[in-house]
Structures are given as structure tokens and as C-alpha cells.
N, C-alpha and C positions, 0 to 999 in steps of 0.2 A: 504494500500500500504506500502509494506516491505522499510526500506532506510538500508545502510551500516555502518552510521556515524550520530553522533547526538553531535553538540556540544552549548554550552549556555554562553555567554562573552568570546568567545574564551578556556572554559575551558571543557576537551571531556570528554563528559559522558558514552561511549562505549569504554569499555577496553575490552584487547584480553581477550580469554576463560577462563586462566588461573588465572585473577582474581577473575575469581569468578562470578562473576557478568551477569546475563544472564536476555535477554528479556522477558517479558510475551505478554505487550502489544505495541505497536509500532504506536499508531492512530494520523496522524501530517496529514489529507488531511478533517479531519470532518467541513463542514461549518455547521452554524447556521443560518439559512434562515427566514425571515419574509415577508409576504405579509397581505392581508389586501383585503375582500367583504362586502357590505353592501349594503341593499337593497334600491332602489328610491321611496322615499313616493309617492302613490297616482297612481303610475303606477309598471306594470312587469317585472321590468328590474333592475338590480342590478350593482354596479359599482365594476370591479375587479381590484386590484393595481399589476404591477407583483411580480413576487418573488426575492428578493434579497439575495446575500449573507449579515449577517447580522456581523457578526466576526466568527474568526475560534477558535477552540477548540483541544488542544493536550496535548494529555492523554499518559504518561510514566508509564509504570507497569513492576520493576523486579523483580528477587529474586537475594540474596546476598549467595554465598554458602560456609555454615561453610565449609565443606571439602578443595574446592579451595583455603579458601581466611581464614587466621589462624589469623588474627587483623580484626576482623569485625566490632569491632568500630570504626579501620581508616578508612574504607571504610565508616559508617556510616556519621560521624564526615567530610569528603570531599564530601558527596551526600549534608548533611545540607548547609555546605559553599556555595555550587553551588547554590540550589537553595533557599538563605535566603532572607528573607522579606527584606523590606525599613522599615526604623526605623520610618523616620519621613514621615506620609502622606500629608505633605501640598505641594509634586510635585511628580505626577509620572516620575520615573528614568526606560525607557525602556529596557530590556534587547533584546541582539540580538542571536534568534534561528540559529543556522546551521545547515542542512538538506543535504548529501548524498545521491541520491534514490540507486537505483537497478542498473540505466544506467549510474551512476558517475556523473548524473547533481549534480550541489549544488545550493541550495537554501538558502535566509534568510529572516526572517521574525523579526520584532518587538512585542515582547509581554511582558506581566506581567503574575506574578504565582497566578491563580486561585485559588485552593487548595494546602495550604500549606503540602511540604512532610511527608509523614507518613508512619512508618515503622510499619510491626504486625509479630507473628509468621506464618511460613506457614503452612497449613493444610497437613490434608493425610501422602503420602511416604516422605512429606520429614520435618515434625516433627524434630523439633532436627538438622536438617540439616540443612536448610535454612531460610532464613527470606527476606519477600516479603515488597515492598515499591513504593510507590505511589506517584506520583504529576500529578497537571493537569495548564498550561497553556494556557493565551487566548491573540488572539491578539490586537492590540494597532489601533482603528483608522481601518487600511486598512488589509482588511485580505487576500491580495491577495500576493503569495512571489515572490520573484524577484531575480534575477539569481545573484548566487556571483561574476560572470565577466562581465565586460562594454568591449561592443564588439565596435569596430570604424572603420570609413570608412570614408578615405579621399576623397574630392571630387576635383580632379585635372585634367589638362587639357590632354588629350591623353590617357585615360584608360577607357574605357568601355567596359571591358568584368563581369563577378560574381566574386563574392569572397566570397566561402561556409566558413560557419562556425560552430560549434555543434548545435544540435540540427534542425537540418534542416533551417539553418537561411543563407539569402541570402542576399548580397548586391549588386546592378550593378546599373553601369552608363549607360544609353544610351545617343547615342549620337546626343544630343540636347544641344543648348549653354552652359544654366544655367540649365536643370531642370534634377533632381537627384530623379531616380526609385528606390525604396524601399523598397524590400520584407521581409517577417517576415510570417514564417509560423507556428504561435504560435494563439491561441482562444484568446490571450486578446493584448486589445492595450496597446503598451510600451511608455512611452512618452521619449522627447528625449532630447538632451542635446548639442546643439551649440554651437562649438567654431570656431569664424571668424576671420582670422589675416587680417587684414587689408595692400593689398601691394599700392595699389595709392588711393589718396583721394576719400573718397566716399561723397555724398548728402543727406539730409533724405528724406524720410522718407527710414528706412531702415526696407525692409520686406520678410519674409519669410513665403512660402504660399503654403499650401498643397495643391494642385488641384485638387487631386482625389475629395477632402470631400469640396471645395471653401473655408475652412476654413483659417484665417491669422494670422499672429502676426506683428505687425509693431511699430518701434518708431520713433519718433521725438529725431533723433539722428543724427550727423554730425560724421566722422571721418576720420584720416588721417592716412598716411605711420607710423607702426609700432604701432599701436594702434591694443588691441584686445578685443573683443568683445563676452562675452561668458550667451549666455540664456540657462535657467538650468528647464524644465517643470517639473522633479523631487521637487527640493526644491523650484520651484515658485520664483527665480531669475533672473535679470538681470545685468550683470555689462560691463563698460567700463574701462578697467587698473586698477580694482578693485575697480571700484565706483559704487554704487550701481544707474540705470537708469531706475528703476522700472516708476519712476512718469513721464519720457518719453512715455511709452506705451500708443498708439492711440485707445481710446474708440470704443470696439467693438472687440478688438483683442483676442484671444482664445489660450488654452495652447492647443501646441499642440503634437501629439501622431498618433502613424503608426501601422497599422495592416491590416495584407494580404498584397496586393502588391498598394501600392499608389507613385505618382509622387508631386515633392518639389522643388521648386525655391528660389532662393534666390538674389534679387536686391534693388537697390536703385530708386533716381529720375531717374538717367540716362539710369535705367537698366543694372548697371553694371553687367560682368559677373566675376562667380568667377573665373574661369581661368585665369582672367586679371589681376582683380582688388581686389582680394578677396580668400583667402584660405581658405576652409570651410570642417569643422571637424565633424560630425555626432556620437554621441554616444549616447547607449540604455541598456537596459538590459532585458532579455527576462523575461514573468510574469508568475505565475501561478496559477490560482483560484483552 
């Protein structure tokens, strides 16, 4: 799959034509998959694990062209800068991909450079002309990318109609007290990102509970007028006016994440609604495997 735009720490690797500088290879969607059979002793029947994506794999292949491009050492000399090693390997330091496709989504992903860049002469026509160079990066952990905007939808009292956004991504409130319809017409679940301002005193346990799937999140948490409250299932936080309430959370409680169309409440002891009691902010960013 072709993309428009490729950049690495903020720094663009696709310059116009006129530098010189042209694609060969373009592969940023290869996963690395692993499963796992083996047979049950003493009987016919074998146990299959499924297949997973295991991390991803992105391979840059261009050429540099003497003709276009008359200081092909600066150009060499800012491909190394871009894509140089970590001096000291006692921490990996992430670097962050940016991705363009075809349809102007952006994407980014976390990775390290697998194979170190390497430049050769080119073969064939263009001998003498050009010089071809190579890297291959892999991702870090999660190899699934995620949309470079955080899309949000307030959840406030008298609005229930959609609110389209790219990508075929929908938000609507239906109109039911507290509980907030979801849609997401993406193959992977997004997890999401909570922020509650707090307008009159609320009770604990304070929970928020996706109904489609019975899954919850809930803390042993009290708060009052002007207090805010923001659970974050991305970075696996929780804070109160910037305190961290992690060691609040009710055993058994589950990060939670939307995909296709699922329904979300959010209350306290009393069952507070948010439209009363409570301003509640929904943010996500769409994924892609």
C-alpha cells in the first residue's frame, strides 16, 4: 500500500521530485505473524493457538539521483542523521513513524531501526546516475498504528443527533439519561480516554460501564464542584486535579475500548447523570492493524 508522506521524529523523509530523491520501495503495512500446533499425546487431536500479529516491519528502499540532486553527500549525510543509531543501548529511545496513505489518513506508529541504513551503487540504466539506499524499521511493543488526531465528543445534555467525522467515524447520543452510543466503524478497538469535570458533588464508587460488552471501570473515588477527573486507557492512567488514583480502582475493573457500535454510562452511588452532575468528554483515536 502506496502512502504520500513519510516522516521519522518529525523530520520528512519524502522530498519533492526535484531532489532527487525517488521511491523504490514503500512496504509500512507488513505484519509478522506467529501462531503455534502441536499435537495431544496418546490421542488425535492437536491443539491450534491463533495467529497473531507478532510486530510490524517497514522497509524504505530509494534511489538518490546524481542528475537531480548535485551535493549527494548532503543528501546522504541528512538520510544518516535521520535514521542514526542510539549510542548507548542500556534504554530503548522510541522513535515516532509518520505515515500519509493515499486517502490523507495519517498515521503513527512507535518503532526502532532494524537495519541500519545502507547506501550501494545502482545497477543497470542508471550506473553512474544514481545511488540506491536502504533501511528497514520495526515496531516497538504494539504494532498496531493509530490515527495522528484524537477525535472528541462531548457528552451534554440536549444533543442527540451524529456527529460524522473522517474516516467513516460516528459519534451520537441517544436519548437516554446517562448512557452514550458509540460508533466506530474501524476493525480494531480504540481504547478511550475520559475526561469528567465534575459540576455538583458526586459519591463513589465512580463508574463507567460499557454495556454492550458488561465490561466496567470503577473507583473508590469521592469528588466535588470543580474537581476533574481524567482516565486515560491509552497510557493506563488515572488522575484527580492531577493526582494520580490509580490505587483507587475496584478489583475487577477492565481498560476499556469501543468498536463497532457499543453503549456507555457513566454514574456514581446516586446514579448521577452527566447532564446534571457531571460533564463528560470522550476521546479516541482510530487504529490500524
Amino acid at each position: 500500500m502506496d502512502f504520500k508522506q513519510c516522516k521519522l521524529d518529525g523530520e520528512d523523509i519524502l522530498k519533492d521530485s526535484e531532489s532527487g530523491i525517488y521511491y523504490v520501495t514503500k512496504e509500512w503495512r507488513r505484519l509478522v505473524t506467529d501462531d503455534s500446533a502441536e499435537n495431544v499425546q496418546w490421542v488425535h487431536q492437536r491443539t491450534v493457538t491463533a495467529t497473531y500479529a507478532r510486530k510490524r516491519v517497514i522497509t524504505l528502499e530509494w534511489y538518490i539521483d546524481w542528475i537531480w540532486n548535485s551535493d549527494l553527500q548532503l543528501e546522504q549525510f541528512y538520510l544518516e542523521r535521520i535514521f542514526s543509531l542510539q549510542t548507548d543501548p542500556s534504554e530503548l529511545i522510541p522513535k515516532e513513524l509518520y505515515i500519509k496513505d493515499m486517502y490523507d489518513q495519517e498515521w503513527l506508529l512507535e518503532v526502532k531501526i532494524k537495519t541500519p541504513i545502507e547506501f550501494v551503487e545502482a545497477t543497470n540504466n542508471f550506473i553512474g546516475y544514481a545511488k540506491k539506499w536502504r533501511v528497514v524499521l520495526e515496531s516497538i511493543e504494539n504494532p498496531v498504528y493509530r490515527s495522528a488526531h484524537e477525535f472528541e465528543v462531548l457528552w451534554n445534555d440536549g444533543v442527540f443527533g451524529g456527529v460524522a467525522f473522517p474516516m467513516s467515524t460516528e459519534f451520537s447520543l441517544i436519548s437516554y439519561s446517562n448512557i452514550l452510543e458509540l460508533t466506530i466503524i474501524w476493525s480494531q478497538a480504540s481504547p478511550i480516554r475520559w475526561e469528567i469535570d465534575v459540576i455538583n458533588n458526586i459519591q463513589w464508587p465512580l463508574s463507567i460501564a460499557n454495556i454492550s460488552t458488561g465490561e466496567h471501570l470503577k473507583f473508590n473515588v469521592d469528588a466535588q464542584a470543580w474537581d476533574t477527573i481524567v482516565i486515560d486507557a491509552n497510557t493506563l492512567q488515572a488522575t484527580k486535579n492531577n493526582t494520580n488514583i490509580l490505587a483507587s480502582r475496584i478489583i475487577g475493573s477492565h481498560r476499556l475500548t469501543v468498536q463497532w457500535t457499543q453503549l456507555f454510562s457513566v454514574s456514581d452511588a446516586n446514579w448521577a447523570l452527566p447532564t446534571n452532575d457531571l460533564e463528560v468528554k470522550a476521546y479516541f483515536r482510530e487504529s490500524l492493524l
